[in-house]
DSSP file (Angstrom, degrees, kcal/mol; ACC not computed):
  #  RESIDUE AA STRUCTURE BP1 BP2  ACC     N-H-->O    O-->H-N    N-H-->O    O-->H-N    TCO  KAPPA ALPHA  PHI   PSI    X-CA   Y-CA   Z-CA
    1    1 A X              0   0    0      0, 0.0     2,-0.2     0, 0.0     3,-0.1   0.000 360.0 360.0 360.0 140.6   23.4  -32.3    3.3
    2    2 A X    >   -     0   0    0      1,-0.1     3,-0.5     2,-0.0     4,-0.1  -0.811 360.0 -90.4-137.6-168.0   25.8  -34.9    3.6
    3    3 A X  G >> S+     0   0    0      1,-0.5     3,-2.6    -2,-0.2     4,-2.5   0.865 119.6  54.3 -88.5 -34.7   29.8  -35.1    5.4
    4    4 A X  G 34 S+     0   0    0      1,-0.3    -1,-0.5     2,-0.2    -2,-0.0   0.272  98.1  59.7 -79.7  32.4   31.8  -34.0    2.2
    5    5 A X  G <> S+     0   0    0     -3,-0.5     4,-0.6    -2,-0.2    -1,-0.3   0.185 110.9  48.3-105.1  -8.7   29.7  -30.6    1.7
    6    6 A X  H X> S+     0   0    0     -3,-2.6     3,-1.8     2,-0.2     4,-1.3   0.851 118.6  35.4-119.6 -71.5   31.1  -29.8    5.2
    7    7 A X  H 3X S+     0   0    0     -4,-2.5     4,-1.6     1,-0.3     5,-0.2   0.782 116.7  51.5 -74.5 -20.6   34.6  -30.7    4.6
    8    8 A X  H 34 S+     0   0    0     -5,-0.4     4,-0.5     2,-0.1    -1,-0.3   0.730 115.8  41.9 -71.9 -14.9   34.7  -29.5    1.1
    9    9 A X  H XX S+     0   0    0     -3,-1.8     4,-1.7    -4,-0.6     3,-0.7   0.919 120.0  44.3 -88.3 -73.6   33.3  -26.0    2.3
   10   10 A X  H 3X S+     0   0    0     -4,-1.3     4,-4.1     1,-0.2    60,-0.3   0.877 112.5  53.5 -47.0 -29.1   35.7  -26.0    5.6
   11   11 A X  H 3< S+     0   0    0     -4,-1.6    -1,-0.2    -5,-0.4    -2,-0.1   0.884 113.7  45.9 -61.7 -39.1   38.9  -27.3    3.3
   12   12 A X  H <4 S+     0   0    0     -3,-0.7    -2,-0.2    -4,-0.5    -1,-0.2   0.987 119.4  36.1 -70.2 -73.9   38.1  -24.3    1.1
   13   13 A X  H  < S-     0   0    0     -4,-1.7     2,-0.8     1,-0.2    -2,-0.2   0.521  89.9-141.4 -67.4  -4.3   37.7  -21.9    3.7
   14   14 A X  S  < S+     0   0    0     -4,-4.1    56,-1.5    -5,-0.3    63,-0.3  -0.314  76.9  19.2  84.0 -44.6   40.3  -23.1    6.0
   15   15 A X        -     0   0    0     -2,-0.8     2,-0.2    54,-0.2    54,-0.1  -0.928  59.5-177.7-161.5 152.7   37.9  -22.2    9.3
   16   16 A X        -     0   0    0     -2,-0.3    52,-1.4    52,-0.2    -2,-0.0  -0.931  26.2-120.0-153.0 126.4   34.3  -21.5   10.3
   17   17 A X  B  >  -A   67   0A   0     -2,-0.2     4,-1.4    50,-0.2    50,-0.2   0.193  36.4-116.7 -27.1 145.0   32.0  -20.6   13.3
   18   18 A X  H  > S+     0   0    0     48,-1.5     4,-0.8    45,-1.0    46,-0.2   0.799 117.5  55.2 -62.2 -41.9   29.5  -23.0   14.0
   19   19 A X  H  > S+     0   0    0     44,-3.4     4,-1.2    43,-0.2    -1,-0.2   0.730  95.9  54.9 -90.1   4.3   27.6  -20.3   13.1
   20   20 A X  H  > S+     0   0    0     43,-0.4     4,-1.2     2,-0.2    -2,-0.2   0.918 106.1  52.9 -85.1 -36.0   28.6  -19.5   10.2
   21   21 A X  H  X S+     0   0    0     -4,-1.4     4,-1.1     2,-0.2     6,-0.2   0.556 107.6  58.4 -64.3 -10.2   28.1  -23.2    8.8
   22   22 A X  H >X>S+     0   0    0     -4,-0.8     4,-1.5     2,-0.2     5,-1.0   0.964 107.1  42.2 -74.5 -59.8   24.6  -23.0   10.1
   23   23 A X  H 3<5S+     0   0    0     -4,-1.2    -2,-0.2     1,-0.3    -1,-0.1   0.634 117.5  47.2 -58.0 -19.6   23.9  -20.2    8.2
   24   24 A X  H 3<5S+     0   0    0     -4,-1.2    -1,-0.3     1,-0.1    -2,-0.2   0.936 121.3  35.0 -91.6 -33.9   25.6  -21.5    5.1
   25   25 A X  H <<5S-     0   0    0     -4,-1.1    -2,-0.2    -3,-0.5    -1,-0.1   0.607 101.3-128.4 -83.1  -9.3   24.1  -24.7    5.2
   26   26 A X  T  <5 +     0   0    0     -4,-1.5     2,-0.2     1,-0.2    -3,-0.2   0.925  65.2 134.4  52.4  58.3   20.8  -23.7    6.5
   27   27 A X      < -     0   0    0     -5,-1.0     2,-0.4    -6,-0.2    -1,-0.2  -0.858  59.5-118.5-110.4 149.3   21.2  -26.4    9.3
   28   28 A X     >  -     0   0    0     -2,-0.2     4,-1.9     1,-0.1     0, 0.0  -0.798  28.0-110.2 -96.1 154.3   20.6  -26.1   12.6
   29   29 A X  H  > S+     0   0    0     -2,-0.4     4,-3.8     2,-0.3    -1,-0.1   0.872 119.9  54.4  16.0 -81.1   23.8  -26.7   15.6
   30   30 A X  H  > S+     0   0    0      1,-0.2     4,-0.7     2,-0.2    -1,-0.2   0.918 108.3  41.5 -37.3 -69.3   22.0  -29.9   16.5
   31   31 A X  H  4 S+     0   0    0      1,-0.2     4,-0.5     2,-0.1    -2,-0.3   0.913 122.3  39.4 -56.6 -45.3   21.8  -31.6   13.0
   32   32 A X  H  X S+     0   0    0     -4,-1.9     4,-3.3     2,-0.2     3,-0.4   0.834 104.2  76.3 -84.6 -23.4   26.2  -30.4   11.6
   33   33 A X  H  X S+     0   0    0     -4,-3.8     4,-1.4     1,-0.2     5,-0.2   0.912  93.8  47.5 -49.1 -83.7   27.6  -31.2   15.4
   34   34 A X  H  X S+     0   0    0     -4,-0.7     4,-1.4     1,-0.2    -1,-0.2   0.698 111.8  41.1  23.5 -81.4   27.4  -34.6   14.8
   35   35 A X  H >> S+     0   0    0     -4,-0.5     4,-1.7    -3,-0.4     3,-1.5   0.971 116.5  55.2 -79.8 -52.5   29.1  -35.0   11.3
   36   36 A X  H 3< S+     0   0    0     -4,-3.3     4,-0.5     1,-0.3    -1,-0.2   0.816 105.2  53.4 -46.0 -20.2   31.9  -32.2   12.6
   37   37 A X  H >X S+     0   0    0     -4,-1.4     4,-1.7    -5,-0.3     3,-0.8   0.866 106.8  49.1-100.0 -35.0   32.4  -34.5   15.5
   38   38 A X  H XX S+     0   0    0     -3,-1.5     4,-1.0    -4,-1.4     3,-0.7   0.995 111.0  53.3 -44.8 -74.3   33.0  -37.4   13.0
   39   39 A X  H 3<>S+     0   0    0     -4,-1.7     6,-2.0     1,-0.3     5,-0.8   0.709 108.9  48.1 -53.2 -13.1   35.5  -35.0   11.0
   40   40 A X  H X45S+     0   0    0     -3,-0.8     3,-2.6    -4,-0.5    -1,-0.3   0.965 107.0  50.2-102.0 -23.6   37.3  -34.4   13.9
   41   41 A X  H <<5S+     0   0    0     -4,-1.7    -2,-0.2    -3,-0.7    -3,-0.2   0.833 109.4  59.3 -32.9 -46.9   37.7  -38.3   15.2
   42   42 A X  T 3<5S-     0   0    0     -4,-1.0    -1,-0.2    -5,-0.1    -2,-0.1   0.370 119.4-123.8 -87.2 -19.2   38.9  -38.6   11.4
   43   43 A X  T < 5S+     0   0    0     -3,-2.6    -3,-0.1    -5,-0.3    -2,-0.1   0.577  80.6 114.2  69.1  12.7   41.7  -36.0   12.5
   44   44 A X      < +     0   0    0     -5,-0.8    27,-2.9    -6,-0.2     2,-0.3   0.872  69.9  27.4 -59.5 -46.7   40.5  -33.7    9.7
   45   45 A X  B     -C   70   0B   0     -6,-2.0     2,-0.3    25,-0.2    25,-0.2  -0.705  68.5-142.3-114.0 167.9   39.2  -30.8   11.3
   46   46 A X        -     0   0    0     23,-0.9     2,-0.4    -2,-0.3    23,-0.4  -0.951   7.1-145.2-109.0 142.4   39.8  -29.1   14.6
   47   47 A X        -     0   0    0     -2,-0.3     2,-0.7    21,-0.2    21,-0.2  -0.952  15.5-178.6-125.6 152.7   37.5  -27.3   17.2
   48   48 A X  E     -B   67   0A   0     19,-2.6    19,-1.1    -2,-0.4     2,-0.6  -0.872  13.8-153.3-100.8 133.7   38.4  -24.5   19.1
   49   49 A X  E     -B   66   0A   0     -2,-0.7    17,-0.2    17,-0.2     2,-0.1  -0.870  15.7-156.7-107.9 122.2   36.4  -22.8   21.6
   50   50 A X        -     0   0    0     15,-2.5    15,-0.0    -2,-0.6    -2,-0.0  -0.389  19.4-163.1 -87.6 166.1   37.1  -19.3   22.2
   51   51 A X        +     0   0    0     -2,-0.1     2,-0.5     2,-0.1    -1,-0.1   0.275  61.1 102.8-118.2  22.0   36.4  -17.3   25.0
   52   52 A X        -     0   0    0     13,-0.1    -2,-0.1     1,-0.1     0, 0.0  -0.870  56.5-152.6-105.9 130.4   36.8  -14.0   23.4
   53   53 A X        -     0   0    0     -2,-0.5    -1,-0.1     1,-0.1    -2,-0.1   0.209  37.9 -92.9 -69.3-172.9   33.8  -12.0   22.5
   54   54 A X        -     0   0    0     28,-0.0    31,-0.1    30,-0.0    -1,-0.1   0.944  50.1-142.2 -63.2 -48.9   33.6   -9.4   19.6
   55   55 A X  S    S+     0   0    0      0, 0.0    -2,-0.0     0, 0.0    -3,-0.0   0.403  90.6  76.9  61.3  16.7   34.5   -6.4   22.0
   56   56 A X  S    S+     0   0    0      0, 0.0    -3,-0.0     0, 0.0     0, 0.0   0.547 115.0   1.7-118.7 -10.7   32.5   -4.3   20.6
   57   57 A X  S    S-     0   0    0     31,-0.0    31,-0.0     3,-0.0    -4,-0.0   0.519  70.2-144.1-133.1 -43.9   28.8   -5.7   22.2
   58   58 A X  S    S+     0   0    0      0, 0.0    -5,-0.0     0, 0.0     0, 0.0   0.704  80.0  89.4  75.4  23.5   29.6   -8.7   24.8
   59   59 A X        +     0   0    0      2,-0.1     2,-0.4    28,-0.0     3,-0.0  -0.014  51.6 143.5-138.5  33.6   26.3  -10.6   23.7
   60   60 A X        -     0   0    0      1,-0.1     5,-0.1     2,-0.0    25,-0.0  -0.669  58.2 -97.0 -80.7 138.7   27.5  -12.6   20.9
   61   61 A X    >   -     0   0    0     -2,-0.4     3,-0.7     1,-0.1     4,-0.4  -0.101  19.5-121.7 -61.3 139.4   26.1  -15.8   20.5
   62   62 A X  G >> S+     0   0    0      1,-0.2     3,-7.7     2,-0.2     4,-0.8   0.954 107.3  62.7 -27.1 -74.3   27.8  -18.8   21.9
   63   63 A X  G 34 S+     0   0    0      1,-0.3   -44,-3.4     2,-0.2   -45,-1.0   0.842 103.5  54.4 -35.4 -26.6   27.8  -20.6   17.7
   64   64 A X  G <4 S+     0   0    0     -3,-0.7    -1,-0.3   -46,-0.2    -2,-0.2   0.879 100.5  53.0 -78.3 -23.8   29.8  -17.9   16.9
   65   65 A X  T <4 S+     0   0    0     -3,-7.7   -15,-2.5    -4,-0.4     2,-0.7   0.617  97.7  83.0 -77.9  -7.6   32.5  -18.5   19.7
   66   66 A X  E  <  - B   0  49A   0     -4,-0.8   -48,-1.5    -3,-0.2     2,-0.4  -0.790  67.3-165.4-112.4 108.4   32.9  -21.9   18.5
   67   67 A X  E     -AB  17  48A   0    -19,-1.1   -19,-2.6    -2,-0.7     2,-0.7  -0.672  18.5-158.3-122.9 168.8   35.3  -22.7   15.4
   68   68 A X        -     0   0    0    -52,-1.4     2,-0.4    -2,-0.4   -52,-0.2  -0.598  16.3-169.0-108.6  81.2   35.9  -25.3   13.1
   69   69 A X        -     0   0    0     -2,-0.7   -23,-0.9   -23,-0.4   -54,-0.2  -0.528  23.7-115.7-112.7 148.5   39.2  -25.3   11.4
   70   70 A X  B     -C   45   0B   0    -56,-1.5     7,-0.6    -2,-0.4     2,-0.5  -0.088  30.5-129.4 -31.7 140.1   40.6  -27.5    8.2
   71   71 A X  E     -D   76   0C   0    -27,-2.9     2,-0.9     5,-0.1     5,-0.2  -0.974  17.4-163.4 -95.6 110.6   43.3  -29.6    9.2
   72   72 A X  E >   -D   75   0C   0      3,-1.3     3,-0.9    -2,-0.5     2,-0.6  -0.566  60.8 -70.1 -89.1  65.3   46.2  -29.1    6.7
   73   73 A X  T 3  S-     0   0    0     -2,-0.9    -1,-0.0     1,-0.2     0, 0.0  -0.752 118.2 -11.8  80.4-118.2   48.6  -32.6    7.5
   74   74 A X  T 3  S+     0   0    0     -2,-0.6     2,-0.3    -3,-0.1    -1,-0.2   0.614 129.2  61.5 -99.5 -11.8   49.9  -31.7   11.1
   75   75 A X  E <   -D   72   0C   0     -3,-0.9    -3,-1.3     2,-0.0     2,-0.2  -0.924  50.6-172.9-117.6 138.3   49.0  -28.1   11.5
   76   76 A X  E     -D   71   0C   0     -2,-0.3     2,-0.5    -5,-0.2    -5,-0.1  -0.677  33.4-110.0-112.9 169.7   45.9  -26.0   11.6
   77   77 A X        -     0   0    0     -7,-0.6    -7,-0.1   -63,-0.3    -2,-0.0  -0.922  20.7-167.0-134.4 136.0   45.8  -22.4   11.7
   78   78 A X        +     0   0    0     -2,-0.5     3,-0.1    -9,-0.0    -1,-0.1   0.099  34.5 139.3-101.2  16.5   44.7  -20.6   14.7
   79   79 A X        -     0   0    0      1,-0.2     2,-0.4     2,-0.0    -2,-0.0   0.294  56.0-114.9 -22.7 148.8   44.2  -17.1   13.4
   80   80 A X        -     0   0    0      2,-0.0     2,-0.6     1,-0.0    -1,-0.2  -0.826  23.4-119.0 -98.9 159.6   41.4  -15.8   14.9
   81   81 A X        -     0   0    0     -2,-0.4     2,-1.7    -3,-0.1   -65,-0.0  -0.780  10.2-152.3-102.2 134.3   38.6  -15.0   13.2
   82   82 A X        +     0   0    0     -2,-0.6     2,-0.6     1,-0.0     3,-0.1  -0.364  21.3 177.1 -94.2  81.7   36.8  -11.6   12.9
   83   83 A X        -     0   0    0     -2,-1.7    -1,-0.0   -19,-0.1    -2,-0.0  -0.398  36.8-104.3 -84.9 132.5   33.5  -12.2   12.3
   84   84 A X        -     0   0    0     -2,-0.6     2,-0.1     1,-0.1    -1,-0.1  -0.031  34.5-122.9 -28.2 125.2   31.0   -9.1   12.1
   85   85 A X        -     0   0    0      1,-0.1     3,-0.5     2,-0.1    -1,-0.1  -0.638   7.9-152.4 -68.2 145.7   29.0   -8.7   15.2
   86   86 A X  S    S+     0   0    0      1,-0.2     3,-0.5    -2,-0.1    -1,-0.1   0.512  99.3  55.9 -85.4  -1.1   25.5   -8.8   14.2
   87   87 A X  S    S+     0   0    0      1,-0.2    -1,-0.2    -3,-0.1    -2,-0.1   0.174  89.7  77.4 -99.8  25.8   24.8   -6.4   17.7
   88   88 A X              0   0    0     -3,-0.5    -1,-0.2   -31,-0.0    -2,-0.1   0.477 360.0 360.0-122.7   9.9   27.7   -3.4   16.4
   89   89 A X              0   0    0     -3,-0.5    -3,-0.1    -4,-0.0    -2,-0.1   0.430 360.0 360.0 109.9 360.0   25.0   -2.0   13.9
């Protein structure tokens, strides 16, 4: 995988979990931290960490709390995201 699969994927979707780029890139944390941490020196991307859970289980994994979003020029957008808990069934 190389740095433009990761910024053409976030640029398209505007933001993504950490986990959610593992699972699409079938990379582990370890290996895409790295290159994200490039994109954001590069002032491309953003990361947020949130400290809000699903609400519906309270045992969602950290990679999910952590997101990555496209830098559009001077603004990102800080929607949150609702990603499915994999613990609500």
């Amino acid at each position: 995988m190389i740095l433009t699969e990761i910024q053409t994927y976030l640029s398209l979707q505007g933001r993504a979990s950490l986990g959610q780029l593992e699972q699409h890139f079938h990379v582990s944390s370890n290996a895409l931290s790295p290159m994200l941490e490039k994109l954001i020196r590069k002032g491309r991307v953003q990361k947020i960490v949130s400290s809000n859970h699903c609400g519906s289980c309270g045992s969602c994994a950290p990679e999910t709390l952590i997101i990555y979003y496209w830098v559009k020029g001077d603004c990102f957008s800080t929607e949150p995201l609702s990603p499915a808990c994999p613990h609500s069934g």
